[in-house]
N, C-alpha and C positions, 0 to 999 in steps of 0.2 A: 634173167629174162623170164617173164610171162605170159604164158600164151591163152586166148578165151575165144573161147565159142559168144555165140550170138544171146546167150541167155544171160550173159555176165556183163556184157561191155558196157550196158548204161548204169550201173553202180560203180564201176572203173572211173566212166566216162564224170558219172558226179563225183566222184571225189579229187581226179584229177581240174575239174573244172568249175571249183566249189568256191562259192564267194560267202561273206560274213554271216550268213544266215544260215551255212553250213554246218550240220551236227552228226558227230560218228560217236559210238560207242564202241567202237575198235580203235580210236586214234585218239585217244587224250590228248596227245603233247600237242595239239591242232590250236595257236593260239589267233581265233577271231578278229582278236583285234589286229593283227597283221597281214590277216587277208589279203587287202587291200594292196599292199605291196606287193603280191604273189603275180609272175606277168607272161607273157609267152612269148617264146623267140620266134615260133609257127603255129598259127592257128585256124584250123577244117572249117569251111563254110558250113551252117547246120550240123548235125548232129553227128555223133561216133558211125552211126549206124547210115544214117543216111550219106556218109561220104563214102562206105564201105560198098552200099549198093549200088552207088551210081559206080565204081571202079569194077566194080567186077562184074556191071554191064560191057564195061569199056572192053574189060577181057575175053567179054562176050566166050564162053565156057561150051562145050560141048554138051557135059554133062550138068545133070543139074546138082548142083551143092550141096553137100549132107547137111543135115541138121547139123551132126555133132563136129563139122569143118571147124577150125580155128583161123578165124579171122582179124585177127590182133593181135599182136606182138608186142610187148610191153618192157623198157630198158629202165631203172631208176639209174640215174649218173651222178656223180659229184666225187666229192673227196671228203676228208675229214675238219673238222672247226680250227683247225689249227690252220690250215691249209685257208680256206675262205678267211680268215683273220687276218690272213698278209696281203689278201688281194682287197684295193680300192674299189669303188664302185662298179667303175667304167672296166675295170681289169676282169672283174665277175662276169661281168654281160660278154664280154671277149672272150670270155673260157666258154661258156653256154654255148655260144657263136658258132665256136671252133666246133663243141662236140656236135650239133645239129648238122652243120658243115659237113663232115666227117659223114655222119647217118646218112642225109642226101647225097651224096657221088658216091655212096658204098649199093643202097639201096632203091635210089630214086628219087626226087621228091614229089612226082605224082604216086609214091605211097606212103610218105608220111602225114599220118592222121594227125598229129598235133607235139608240141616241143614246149613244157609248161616249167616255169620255175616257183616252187616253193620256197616262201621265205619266213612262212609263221608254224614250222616247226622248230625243231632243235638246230640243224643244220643245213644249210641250202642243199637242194638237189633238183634235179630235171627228172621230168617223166616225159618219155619218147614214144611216143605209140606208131607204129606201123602195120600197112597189109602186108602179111608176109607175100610173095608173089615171086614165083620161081619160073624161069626160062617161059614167061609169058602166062602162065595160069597158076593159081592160088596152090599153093603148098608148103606149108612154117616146116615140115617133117624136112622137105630137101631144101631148102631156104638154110635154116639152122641144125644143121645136124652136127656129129663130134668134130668131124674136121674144119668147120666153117665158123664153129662157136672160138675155137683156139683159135684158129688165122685171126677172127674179128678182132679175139683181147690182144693179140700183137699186135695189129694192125692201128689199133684205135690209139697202145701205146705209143707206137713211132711217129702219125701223125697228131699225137694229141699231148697225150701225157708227159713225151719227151719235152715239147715247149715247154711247159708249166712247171718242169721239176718234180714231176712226178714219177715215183716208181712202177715197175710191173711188177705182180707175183712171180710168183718162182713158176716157171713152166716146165707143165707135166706135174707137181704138185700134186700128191693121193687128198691133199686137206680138205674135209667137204667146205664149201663157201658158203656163205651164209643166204640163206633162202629168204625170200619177202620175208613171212611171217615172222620168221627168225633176228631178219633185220628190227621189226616194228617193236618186238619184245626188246631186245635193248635199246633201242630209245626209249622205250616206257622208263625203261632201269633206271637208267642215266639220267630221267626224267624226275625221276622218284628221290633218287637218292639226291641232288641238285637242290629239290624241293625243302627236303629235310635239312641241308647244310644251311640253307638260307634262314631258314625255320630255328636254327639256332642259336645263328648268328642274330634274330632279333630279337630273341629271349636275352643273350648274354648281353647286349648293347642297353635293352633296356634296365636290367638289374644293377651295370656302371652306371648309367646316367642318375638312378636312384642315388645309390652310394654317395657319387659325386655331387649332389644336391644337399643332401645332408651334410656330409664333412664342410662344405662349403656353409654353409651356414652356420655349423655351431665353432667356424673359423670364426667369421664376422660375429658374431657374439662376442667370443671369445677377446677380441683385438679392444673392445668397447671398455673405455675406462671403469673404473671400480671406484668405489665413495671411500674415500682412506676411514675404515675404520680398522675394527680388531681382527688380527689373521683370519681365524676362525668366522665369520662375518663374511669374510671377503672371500672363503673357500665357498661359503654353502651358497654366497650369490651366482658364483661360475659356476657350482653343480645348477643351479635352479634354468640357467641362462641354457648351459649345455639342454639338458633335457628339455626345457619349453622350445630351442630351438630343432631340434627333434622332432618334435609334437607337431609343430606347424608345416616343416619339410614333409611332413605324412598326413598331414588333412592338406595339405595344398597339393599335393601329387594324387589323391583320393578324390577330390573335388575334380580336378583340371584332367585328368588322364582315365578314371569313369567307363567315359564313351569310346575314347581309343581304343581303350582295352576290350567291351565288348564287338566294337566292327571289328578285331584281330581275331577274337573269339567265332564269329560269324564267318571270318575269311578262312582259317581252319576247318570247320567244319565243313568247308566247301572244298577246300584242297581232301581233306578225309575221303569225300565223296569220290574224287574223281581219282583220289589212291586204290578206293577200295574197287575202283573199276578195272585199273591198272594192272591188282591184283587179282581178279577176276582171269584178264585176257591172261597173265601169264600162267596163270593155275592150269587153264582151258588148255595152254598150247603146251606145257609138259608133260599133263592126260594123254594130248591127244599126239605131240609129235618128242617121245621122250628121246629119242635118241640124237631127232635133231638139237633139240634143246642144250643136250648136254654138251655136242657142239661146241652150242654159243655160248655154256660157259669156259667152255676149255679156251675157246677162241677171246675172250675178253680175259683170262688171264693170262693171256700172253703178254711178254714187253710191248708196248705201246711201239709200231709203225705206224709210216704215214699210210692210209687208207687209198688203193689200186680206185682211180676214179671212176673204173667201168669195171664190172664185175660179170660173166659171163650167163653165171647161175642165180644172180642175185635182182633184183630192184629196190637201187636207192629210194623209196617214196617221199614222197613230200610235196612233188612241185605243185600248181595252181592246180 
């Protein structure tokens, strides 16, 4: 969970509510073209800020509101790609359903500010924003405090997770969870490395195909009758055959594939770019948060479990 004062929420508020025209340099793995898919299960009439003032007219306050109040509360939810892989469409929008569900009769739904799903990162998740608002006036300090953060991750388990097959963490667990930033840096990874695997595979496929063009030709050469004459005669016409047929497999893959070759060349150099950005933000966040970092590498060399779909200390990000 993330909590923001009033000076942060409309950068929140664009990235959770970002359409194709949307550009971060914190978020690479943000793919544009899937925007468009990204959809909301609840969504604030006007803005972050303007649904937040009008509710806590409604609470009408005694005192007046510090600046530095926290007026948003922020959840990322989901599970792991293994998990979304087995759910169909309509099974996806029923999990979201459930967890918004869940939010409203826990917390109200005249305080949920918005319930977005992202579908053009790496993995689906929801971002949940709410006013924190405790026993009638604004307070995320006794709203979420230690007892109430643990009740929540049980609670959201048994009505939530239990459906779905989901497990809970280990409760009481000393393991620190992985924090936003901490999250966003391993999907850059995952991001990164994915990239490079793909990047391989279509170096090696085109080097077969090459291979495979040649042998293939100085096959069909080869099968091509010979004019009976003397051995010798008839050796150096199949060497001639062999290598012209050689020669033409490599000006005709030279001619024809040119242009491929440089858009691939231009497409790399455009994955480069947004590696060396990649590389950038994780350089920034082991500077600046080394301990959590190492963390998240101890936490991703763990055996692979299925991913707790609500995380107390954490925000899945990605949704709309």
């Amino acid at each position: 969970m993330d909590k923001y004062q009033r000076n942060t929420i409309v950068g929140v508020e664009r990235e959770n509510e970002r359409d194709e025209n949307y550009k971060s340099t914190k978020n690479p793995q943000i793919d544009n073209n899937r925007t468009s898919a990204n959809y909301h299960v609840m969504k604030t009439e006007g803005s972050y800020i303007k649904r937040i003032n009008a509710r806590i007219k409604e609470l009408a306050p005694k005192r007046k509101i510090k600046d530095d109040a926290v007026l948003m509360c922020s959840f990322i939810l989901g599970s792991d790609k293994e998990f979304f892989d087995s759910l169909t469409t309509q099974q996806m929008h029923e999990f979201f359903h459930d967890v918004t569900d869940f939010f409203e009769n826990r917390y109200g739904t005249e305080n949920i500010l918005s319930a977005v799903v992202h579908l053009d990162e790496t993995t689906p998740h929801m971002h949940l924003n709410l006013i924190p608002v405790f026993e009638g006036r604004l307070c995320a300090k006794r709203l979420f405090d230690r007892v109430e953060l643990q009740s929540l991750q049980s609670d959201f388990h048994e009505n939530v997770g239990r459906k779905w097959g989901l497990k809970r963490g280990k409760i009481g667990s000393t393991a620190k969870h992985l924090e936003t930033t901490e999250f966003k840096a391993k999907k850059i990874i995952e991001g990164a490395e994915q990239q490079a695997e793909e990047t391989k595979k279509q170096a090696r496929q085109q080097a077969e195909d090459y291979l495979q063009g040649i042998h293939s030709s100085v096959e069909a050469e080869n099968i091509n009758p010979v004019p009976k004459k003397r051995k010798q005669t008839e050796e150096e016409i199949k060497t001639l055959r062999t290598e012209n047929a050689a020669y033409k497999e490599h000006l005709k893959i030279k001619n024809e594939d040119t242009s491929n070759l440089f858009k691939l060349l231009q497409e790399a150099e455009k994955k480069n770019k947004h590696n060396d950005i990649a590389i950038k933000v994780v350089t920034d966040m082991m500077a600046a948060y080394p301990d959590e970092f190492n963390a998240l590498l101890e936490k991703s060399r763990e055996k692979k479990k299925p991913i707790i779909p609500f995380n107390s200390s954490q925000s899945d990000k990605g949704g709309k």
